[in-house]
C-alpha positions in Angstrom: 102.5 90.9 146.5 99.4 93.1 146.1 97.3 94.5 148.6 93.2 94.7 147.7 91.4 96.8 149.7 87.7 98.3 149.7 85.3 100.5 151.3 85.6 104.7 150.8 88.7 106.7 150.6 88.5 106.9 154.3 87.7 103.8 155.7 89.8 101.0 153.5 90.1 98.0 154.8 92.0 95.3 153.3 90.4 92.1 151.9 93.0 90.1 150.2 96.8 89.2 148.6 97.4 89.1 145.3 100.8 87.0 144.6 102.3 87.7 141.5 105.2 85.5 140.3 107.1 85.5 136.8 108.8 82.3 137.3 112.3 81.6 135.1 112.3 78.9 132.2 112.0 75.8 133.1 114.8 75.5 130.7 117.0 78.5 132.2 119.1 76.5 135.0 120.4 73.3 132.3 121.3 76.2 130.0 123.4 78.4 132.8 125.0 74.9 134.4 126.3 74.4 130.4 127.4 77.6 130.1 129.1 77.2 133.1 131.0 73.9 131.9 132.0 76.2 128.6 134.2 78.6 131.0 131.4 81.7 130.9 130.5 82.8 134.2 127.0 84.3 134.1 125.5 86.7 136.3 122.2 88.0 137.0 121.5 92.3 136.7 118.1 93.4 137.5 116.0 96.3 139.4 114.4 93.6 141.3 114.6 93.7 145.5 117.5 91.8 146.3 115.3 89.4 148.0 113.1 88.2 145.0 116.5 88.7 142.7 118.5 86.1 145.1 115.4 83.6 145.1 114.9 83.3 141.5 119.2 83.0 141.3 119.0 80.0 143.7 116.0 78.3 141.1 118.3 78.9 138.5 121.9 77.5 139.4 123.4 80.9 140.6 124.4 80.5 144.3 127.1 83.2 144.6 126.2 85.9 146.8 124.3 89.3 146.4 126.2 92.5 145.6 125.4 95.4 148.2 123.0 97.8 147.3 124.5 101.1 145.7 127.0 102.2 143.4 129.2 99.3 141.6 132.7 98.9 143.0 134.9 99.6 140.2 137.3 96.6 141.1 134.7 94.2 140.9 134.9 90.9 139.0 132.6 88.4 138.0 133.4 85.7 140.4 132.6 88.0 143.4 128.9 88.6 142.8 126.1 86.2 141.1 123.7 88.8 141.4 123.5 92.4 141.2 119.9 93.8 142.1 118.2 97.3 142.3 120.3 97.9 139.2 119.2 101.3 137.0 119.6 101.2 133.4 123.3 103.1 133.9 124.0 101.2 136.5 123.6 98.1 134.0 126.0 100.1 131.6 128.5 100.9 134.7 128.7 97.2 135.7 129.7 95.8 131.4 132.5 98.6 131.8 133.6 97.6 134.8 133.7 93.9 133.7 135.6 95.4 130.5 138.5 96.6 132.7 139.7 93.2 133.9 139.7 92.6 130.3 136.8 90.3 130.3 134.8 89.3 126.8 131.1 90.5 127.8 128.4 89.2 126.9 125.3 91.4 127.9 121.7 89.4 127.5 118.7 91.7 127.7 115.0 92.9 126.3 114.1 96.0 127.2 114.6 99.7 125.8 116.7 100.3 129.6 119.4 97.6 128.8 120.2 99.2 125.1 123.3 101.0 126.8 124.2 97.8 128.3 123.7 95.7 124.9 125.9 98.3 122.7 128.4 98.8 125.3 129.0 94.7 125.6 131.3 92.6 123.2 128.2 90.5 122.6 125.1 92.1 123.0 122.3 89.6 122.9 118.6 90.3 122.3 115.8 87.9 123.5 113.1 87.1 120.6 110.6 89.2 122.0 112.6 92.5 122.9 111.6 96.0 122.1 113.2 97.3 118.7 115.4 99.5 120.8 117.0 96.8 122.2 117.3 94.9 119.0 119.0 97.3 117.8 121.5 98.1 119.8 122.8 94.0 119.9 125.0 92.5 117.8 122.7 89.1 117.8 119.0 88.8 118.1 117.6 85.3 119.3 114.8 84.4 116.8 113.6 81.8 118.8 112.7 81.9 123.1 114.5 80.8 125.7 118.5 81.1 125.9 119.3 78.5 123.9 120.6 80.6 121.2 123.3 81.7 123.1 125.2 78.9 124.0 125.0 78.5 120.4 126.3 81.2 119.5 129.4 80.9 122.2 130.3 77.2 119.9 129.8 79.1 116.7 132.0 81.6 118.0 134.7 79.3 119.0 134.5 77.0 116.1 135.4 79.8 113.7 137.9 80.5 116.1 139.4 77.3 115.3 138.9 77.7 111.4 140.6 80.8 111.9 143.5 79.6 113.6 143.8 76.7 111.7 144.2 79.2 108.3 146.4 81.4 110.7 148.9 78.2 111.2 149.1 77.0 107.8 149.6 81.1 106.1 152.8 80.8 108.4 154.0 77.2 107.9 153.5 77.6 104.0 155.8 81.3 104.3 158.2 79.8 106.0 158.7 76.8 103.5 158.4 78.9 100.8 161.0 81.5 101.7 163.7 78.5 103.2 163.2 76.2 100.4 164.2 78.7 97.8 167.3 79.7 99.9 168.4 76.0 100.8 167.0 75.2 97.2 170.1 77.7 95.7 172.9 76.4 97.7 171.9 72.2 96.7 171.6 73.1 92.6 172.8 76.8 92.1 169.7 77.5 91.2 165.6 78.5 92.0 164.4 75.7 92.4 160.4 76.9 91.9 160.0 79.1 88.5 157.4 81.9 88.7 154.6 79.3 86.9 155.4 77.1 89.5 154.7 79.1 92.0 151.5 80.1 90.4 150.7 76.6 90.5 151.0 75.8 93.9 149.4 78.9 95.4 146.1 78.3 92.7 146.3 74.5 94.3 146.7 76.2 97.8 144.0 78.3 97.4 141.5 75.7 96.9 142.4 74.4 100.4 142.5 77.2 102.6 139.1 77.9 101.6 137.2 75.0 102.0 139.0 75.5 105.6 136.2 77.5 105.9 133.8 74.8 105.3 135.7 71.7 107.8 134.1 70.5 110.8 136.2 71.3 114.2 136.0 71.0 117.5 135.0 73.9 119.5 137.7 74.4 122.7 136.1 73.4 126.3 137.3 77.3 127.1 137.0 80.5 126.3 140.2 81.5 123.5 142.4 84.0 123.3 145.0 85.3 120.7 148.5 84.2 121.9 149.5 85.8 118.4 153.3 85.2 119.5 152.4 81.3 120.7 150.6 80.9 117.1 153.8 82.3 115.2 156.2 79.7 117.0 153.9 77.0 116.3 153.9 77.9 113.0 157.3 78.4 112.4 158.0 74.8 113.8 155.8 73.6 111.4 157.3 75.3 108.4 161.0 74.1 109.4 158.9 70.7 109.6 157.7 70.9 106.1 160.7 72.4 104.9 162.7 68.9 106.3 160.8 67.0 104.1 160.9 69.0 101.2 164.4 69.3 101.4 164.5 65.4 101.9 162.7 64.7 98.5 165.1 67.2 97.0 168.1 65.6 98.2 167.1 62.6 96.8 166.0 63.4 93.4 169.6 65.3 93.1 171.8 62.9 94.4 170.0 59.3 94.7 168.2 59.8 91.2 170.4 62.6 89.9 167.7 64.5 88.2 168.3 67.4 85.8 167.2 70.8 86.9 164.2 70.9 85.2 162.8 67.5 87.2 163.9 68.7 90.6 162.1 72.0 90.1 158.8 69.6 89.4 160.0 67.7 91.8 160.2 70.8 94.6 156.5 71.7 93.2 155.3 68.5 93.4 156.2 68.2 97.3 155.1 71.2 97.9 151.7 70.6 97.2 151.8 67.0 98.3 153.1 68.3 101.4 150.9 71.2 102.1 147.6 68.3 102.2 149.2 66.6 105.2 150.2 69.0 106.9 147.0 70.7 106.6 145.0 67.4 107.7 147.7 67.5 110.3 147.3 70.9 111.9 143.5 71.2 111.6 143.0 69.9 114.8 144.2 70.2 118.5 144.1 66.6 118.7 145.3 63.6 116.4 144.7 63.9 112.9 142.4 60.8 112.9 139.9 62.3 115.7 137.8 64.3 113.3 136.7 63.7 110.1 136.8 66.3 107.7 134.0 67.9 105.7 133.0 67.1 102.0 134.3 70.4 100.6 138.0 69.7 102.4 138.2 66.1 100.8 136.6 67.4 97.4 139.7 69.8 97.2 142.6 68.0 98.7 141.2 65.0 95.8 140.9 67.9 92.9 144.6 69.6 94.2 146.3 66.0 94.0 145.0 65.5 90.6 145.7 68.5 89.4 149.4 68.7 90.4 149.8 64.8 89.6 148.4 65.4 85.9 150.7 68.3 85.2 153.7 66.7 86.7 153.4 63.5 85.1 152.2 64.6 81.7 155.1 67.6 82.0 152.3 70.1 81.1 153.8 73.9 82.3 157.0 71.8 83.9 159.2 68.7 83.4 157.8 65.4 83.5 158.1 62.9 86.1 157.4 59.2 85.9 154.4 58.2 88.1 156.2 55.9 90.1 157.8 59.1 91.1 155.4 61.0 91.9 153.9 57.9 93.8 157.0 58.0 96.1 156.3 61.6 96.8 152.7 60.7 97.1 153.6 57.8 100.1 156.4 60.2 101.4 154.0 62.7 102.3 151.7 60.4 104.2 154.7 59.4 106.9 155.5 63.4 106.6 152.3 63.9 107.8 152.5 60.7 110.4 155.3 62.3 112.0 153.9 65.6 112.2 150.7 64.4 114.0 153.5 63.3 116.6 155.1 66.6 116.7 152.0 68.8 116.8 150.8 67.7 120.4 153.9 68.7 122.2 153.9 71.3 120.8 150.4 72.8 121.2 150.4 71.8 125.0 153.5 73.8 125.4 151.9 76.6 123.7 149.1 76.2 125.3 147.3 76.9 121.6 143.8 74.5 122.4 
């Protein structure tokens, strides 16, 4: 409020109220509430009175209580305060650092030249569209458009690359593991290695044209905020591999003693699983939830298609290995498939007890 007054210097009188108000967005309480449902708790910091601070809280969703007035506790969490008001500019810095401590992610929205402290100091710094240069520069993102839109955004971008990351994290583990086993199991059935270094060469070129258009596969951003249970992640993986492993053992044992190939046709054979495999179990471990709930992107179809032909052409033409009939390479082909069946079954144990989500 604004007083207006006139008359001389020494006889004012007052003749009116100004009321100013700079209401929120109308869009500003939906956008906390789903923020909210993603696991982020948001508070309000400002140098407002804590009166007007708690009134414009209340209009937008945030019904926790008022901090005191005066320095921040050091202990102090995010669930014990929606609003902290009379804030200074350190006091905004003081209160991200404090946050930190708990080991909390922060992410610090502001405008002004007075929250660049704050902004820098934060994991995730976040400049409004029409903030001074000082604070743009001092965030990691700028908002190009108004309104806080953009930042729930950028909390699903955040997590879905989060889930392309630990998707490539599982399957770099599962393919070590086979890779190291097989070769050891792979001596004591034929006496011998049963991948040449070409063949090798061929299944990490084929490989490599998956794990990067893992890059480009739709996935499913987590309900909550992720963490890196780097030790949970290595188990998983590990169980995977051993999984992979059993079934490229199996087609192994049975082109030595069912079929009684040569050495030269199980080493095809071994590359030929391998790669076969490596598709389902991909397919398999991309998501939290049953292979069939998402469906991949182009690029992650266009590769797994290109890495089946490629493999399948070689093996059955006998170009850089021994050739295999078709029918063969067909049995692999359908083996694979229940391979990757049975993993989908195994994964979701598994992830719940890992809590890996």
């Amino acid at each position: 409020m604004l007083a207006v007054a006139a008359g001389t210097p020494n006889s004012l009188e007052i003749i009116g109220l100004v009321a100013l108000s700079d209401p929120p967005r109308s869009d500003s309480a939906a956008l906390i509430s789903e923020l909210q449902t993603l696991g982020v708790e948001t508070v309000m910091v400002t140098g407002d009175a804590p009166t007007t601070a708690a009134i414009v809280a209340r209009a937008v969703g945030l019904n926790g209580k008022v901090c005191p007035m005066g320095p921040i506790p050091g202990n102090v969490k995010p669930a014990d305060y929606s609003v902290f008001a009379s804030i200074l500019p350190e006091g905004k810095y003081d209160l991200v650092k404090a946050f930190q401590k708990d080991d909390f992610v922060v992410g610090m929205c502001g405008d002004g030249a007075n929250d660049a402290p704050a902004l820098r100091q934060a994991q995730m710094g976040i400049a409004v569209s029409d903030a001074t240069d000082v604070a743009k520069s001092a965030a990691g993102i700028v908002l190009t458009e108004g309104g806080l839109s953009g930042i729930v955004a950028s909390v699903r971008e955040g997590r879905a690359a989060f889930q392309r990351i630990l998707t490539y994290t599982l399957n770099s583990v599962m393919k070590k593991i086979l890779q190291v086993l097989l070769l050891a199991v792979g001596l004591v059935m034929t006496g011998h290695a049963v991948l040449t270094p070409m063949l090798m060469v061929i299944i990490m070129i084929t490989g490599d044209f998956l794990a990067m258009s893992l890059a480009t596969d739709r996935v499913r951003p987590s309900k909550l905020p992720n963490t890196w249970k780097i030790g949970n992640i290595t188990v998983a993986g590990v169980i995977f591999g051993l999984c992979f492993l059993a079934f490229a053992v199996t087609m192994l044992a049975i082109g030595k003693f069912q079929l009684g190939m040569n050495l030269d046709a199980l080493r095809t054979l071994s590359a030929v699983a391998i790669v076969f495999g490596s598709q389902a179990a991909t397919y398999v471990i991309r998501g939290r939830r049953h292979l069939w709930g998402l469906r991949p992107s182009i690029w992650l179809v266009s590769s797994s298609i290109l890495d089946v032909l490629i493999i399948s052409t070689l093996a059955v033409r006998g170009i850089a290995m021994a050739p295999l009939p078709l029918s063969i390479v067909a049995f692999v082909f359908a083996g694979a498939v229940a391979f990757g069946l049975i993993l989908d079954i195994v994964k979701m144990p598994v992830f719940a007890r890992l809590s890996i989500s």
